[in-house]
Z-matrix of the N, CA and C atoms (Angstrom, degrees):
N
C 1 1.450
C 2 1.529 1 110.38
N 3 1.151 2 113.12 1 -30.96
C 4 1.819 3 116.79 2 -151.61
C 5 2.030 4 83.18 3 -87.29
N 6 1.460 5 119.57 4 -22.42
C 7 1.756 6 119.65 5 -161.59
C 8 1.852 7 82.23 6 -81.05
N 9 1.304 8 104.50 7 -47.59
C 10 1.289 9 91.44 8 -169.28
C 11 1.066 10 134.93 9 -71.64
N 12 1.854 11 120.10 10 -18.43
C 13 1.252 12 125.19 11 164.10
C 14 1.351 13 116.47 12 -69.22
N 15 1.183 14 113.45 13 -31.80
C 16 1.731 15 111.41 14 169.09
C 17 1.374 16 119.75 15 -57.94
N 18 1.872 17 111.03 16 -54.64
C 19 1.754 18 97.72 17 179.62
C 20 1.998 19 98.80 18 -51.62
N 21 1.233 20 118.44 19 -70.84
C 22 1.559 21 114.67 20 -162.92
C 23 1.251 22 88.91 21 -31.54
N 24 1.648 23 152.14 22 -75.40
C 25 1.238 24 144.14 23 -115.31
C 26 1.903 25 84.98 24 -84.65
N 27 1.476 26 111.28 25 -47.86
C 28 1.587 27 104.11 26 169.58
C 29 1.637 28 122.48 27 -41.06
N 30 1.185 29 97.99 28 -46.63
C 31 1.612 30 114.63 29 -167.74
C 32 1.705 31 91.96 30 -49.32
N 33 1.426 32 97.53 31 -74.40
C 34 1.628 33 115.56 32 -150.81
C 35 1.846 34 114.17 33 -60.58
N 36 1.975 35 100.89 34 -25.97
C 37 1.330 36 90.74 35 157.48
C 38 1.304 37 127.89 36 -85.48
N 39 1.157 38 122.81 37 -20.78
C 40 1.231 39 136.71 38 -179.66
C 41 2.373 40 111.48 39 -64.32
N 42 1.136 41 81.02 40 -23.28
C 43 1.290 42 105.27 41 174.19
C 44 1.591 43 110.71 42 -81.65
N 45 1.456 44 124.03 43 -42.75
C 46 1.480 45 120.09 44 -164.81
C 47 1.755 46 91.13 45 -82.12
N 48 1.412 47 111.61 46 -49.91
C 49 1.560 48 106.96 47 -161.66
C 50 1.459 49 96.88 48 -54.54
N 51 1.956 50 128.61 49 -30.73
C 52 1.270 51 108.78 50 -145.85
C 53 1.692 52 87.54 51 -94.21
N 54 1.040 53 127.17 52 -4.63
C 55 1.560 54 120.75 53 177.82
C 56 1.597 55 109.84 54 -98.09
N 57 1.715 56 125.80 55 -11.01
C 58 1.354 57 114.19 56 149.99
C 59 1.102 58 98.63 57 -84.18
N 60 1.464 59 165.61 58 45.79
C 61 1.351 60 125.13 59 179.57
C 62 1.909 61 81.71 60 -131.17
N 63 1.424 62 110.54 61 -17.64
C 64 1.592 63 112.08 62 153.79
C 65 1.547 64 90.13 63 88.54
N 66 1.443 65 96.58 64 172.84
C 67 1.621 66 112.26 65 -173.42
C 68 1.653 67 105.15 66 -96.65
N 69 1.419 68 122.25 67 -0.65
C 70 1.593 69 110.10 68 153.30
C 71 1.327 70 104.93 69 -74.99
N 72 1.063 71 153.20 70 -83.37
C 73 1.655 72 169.59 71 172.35
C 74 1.695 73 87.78 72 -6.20
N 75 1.342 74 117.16 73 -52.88
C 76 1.655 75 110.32 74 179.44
C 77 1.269 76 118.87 75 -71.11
N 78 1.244 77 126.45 76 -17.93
C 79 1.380 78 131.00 77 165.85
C 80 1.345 79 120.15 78 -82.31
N 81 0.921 80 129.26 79 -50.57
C 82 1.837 81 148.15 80 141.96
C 83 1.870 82 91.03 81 -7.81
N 84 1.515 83 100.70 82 -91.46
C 85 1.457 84 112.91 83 172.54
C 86 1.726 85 105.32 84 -10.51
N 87 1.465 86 99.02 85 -89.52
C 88 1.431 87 146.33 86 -154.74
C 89 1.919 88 83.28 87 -37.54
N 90 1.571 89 116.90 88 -72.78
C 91 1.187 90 110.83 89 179.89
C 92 1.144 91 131.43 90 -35.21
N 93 1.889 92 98.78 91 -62.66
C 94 1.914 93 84.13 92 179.80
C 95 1.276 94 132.24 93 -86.22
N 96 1.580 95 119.96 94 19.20
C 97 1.228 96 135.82 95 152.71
C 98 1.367 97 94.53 96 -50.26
N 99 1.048 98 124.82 97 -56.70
C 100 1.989 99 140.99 98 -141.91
C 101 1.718 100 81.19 99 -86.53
N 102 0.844 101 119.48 100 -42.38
C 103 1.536 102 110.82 101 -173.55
C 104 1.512 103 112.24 102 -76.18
N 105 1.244 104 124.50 103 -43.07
C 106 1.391 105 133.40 104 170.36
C 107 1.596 106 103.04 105 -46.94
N 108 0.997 107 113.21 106 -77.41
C 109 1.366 108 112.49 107 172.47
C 110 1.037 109 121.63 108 -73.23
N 111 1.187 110 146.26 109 58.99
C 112 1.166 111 164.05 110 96.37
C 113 1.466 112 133.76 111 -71.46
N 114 1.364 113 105.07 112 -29.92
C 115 1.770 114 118.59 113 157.39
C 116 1.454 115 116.49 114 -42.09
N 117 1.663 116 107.12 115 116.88
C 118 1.173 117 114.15 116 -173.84
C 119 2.148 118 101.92 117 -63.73
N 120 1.289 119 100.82 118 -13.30
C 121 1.359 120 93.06 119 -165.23
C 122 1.765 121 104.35 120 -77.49
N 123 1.490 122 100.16 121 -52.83
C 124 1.841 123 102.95 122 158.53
C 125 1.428 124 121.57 123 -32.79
N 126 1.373 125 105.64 124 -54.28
C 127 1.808 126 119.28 125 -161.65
C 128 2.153 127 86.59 126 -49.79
N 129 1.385 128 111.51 127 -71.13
C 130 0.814 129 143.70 128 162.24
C 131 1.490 130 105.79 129 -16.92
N 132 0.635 131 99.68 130 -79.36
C 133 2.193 132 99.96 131 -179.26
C 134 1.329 133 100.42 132 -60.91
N 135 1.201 134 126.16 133 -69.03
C 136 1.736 135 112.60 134 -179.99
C 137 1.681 136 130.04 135 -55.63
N 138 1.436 137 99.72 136 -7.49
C 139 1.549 138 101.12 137 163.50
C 140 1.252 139 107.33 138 -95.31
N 141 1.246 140 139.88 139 -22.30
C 142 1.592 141 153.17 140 164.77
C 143 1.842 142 96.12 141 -46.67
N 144 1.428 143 106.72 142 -59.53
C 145 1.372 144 108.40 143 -137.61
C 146 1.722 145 83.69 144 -89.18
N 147 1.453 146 134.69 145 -11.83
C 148 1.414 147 131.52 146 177.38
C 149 1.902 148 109.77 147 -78.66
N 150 1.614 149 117.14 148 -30.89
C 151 1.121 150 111.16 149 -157.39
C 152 1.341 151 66.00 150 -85.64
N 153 1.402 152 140.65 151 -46.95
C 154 1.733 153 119.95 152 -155.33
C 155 1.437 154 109.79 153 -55.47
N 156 1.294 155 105.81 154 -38.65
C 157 1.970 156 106.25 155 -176.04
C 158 1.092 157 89.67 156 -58.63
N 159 1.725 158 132.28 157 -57.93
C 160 1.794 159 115.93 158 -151.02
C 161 1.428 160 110.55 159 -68.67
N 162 1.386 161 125.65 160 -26.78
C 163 1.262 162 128.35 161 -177.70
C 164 1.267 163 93.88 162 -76.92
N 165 1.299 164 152.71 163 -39.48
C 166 1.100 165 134.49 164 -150.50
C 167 2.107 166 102.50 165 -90.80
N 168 1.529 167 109.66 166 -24.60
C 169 1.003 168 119.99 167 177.38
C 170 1.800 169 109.90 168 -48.74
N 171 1.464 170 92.18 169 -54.72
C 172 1.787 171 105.75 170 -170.01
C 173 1.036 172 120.20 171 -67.63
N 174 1.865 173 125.19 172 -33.17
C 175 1.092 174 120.65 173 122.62
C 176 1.835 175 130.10 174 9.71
N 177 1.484 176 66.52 175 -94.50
C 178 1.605 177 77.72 176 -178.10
C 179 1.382 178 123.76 177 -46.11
N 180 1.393 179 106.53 178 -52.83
C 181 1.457 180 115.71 179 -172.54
C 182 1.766 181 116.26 180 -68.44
N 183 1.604 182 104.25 181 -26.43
C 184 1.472 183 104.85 182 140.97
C 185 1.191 184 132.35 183 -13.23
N 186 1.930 185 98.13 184 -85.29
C 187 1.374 186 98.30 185 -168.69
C 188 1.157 187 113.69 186 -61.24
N 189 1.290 188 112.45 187 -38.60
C 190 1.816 189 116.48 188 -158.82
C 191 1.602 190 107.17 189 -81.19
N 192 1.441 191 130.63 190 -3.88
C 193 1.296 192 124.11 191 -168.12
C 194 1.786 193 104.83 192 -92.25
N 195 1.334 194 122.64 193 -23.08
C 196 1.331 195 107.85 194 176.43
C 197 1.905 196 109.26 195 -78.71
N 198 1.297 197 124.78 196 -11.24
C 199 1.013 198 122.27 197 168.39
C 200 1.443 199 124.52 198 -91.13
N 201 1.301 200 128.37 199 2.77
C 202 1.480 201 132.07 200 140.11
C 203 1.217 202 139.91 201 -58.23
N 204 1.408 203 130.96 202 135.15
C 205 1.186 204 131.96 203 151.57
C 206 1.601 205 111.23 204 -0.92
N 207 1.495 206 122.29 205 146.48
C 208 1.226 207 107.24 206 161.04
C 209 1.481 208 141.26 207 -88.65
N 210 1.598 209 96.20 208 -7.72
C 211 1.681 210 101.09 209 171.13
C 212 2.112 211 116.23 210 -90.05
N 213 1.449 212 102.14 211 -2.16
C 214 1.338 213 115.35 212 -179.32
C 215 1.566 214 93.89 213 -86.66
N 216 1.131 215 112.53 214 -45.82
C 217 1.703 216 130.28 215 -149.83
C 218 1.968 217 86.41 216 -71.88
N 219 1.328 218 104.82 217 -37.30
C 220 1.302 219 120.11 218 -171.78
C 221 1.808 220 110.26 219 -68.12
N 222 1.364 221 115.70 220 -45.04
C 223 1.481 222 129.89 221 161.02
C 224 1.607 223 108.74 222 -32.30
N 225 1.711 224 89.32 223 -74.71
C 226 1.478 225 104.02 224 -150.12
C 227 1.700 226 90.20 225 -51.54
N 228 1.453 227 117.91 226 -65.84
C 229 1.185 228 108.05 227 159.76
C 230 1.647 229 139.66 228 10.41
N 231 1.284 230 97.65 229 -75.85
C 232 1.858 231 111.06 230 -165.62
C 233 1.767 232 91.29 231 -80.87
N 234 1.271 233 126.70 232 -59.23
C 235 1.492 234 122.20 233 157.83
C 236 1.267 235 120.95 234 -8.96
N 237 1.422 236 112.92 235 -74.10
C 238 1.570 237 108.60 236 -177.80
C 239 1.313 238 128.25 237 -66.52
N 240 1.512 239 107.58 238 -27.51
C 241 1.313 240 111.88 239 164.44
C 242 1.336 241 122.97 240 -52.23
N 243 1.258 242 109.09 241 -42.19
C 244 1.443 243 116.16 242 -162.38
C 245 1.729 244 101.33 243 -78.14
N 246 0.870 245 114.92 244 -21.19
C 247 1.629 246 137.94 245 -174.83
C 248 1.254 247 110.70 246 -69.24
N 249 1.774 248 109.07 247 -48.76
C 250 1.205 249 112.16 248 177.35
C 251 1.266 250 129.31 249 -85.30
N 252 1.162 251 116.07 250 -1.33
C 253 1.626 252 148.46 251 157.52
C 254 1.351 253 109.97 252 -39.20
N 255 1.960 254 101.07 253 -75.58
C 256 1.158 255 98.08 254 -169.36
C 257 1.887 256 124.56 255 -96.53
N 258 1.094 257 99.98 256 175.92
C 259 1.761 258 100.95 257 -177.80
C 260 1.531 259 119.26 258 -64.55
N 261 1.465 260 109.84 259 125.63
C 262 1.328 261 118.43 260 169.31
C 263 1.624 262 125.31 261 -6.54
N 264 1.581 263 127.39 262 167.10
C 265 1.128 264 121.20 263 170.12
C 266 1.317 265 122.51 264 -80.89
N 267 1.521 266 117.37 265 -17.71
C 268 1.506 267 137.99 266 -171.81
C 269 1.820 268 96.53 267 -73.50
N 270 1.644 269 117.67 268 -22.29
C 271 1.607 270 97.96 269 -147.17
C 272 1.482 271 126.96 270 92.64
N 273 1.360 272 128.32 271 -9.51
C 274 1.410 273 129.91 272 160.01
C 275 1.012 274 123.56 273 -100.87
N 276 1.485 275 109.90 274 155.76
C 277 1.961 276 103.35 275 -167.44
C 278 1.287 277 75.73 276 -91.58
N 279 1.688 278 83.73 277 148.74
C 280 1.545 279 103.14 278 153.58
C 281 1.661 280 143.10 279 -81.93
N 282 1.098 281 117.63 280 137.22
C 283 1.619 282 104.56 281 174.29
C 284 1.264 283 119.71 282 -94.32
């Protein structure tokens, strides 16, 4: 009870500051969000940091695929293939 009165008590202030701080202050915001991500250097790190998860996935699925079943082992299999087929989540082909 006491976690949940705190988020509401979070919520509801979090609510007054964001309705004085007005809908210019949210646009203000809103932009250099849009600008942040727009940095070729960001764009750049989060496609870095996506091929690292997928490599690190296959990895994984490495180790763990000779210890499966063989019609599971066979899934994970045809899955990744098909995965590696198509183009990234970013929109760039992969090499």
């Amino acid at each position: 009870m006491r976690y949940r009165l705190t988020f509401v008590s979070g919520l509801a202030i979090g609510y007054v500051l964001g309705a004085r701080a007005g809908r210019e202050r949210y646009e203000q915001l809103r932009k250099g969000m849009r600008r942040i991500a727009e940095n070729p250097a960001v764009r750049n790190a989060g496609e870095a940091a996506a091929l690292s998860g997928r490599q690190a996935a296959a990895k994984a699925a490495d180790a763990v695929q000779d210890r499966l079943p063989s019609s599971l082992g066979d899934r994970v299999r045809t899955a990744r293939d098909h995965r590696a087929r198509s183009s990234s989540d970013w929109g760039a082909e992969t090499h």
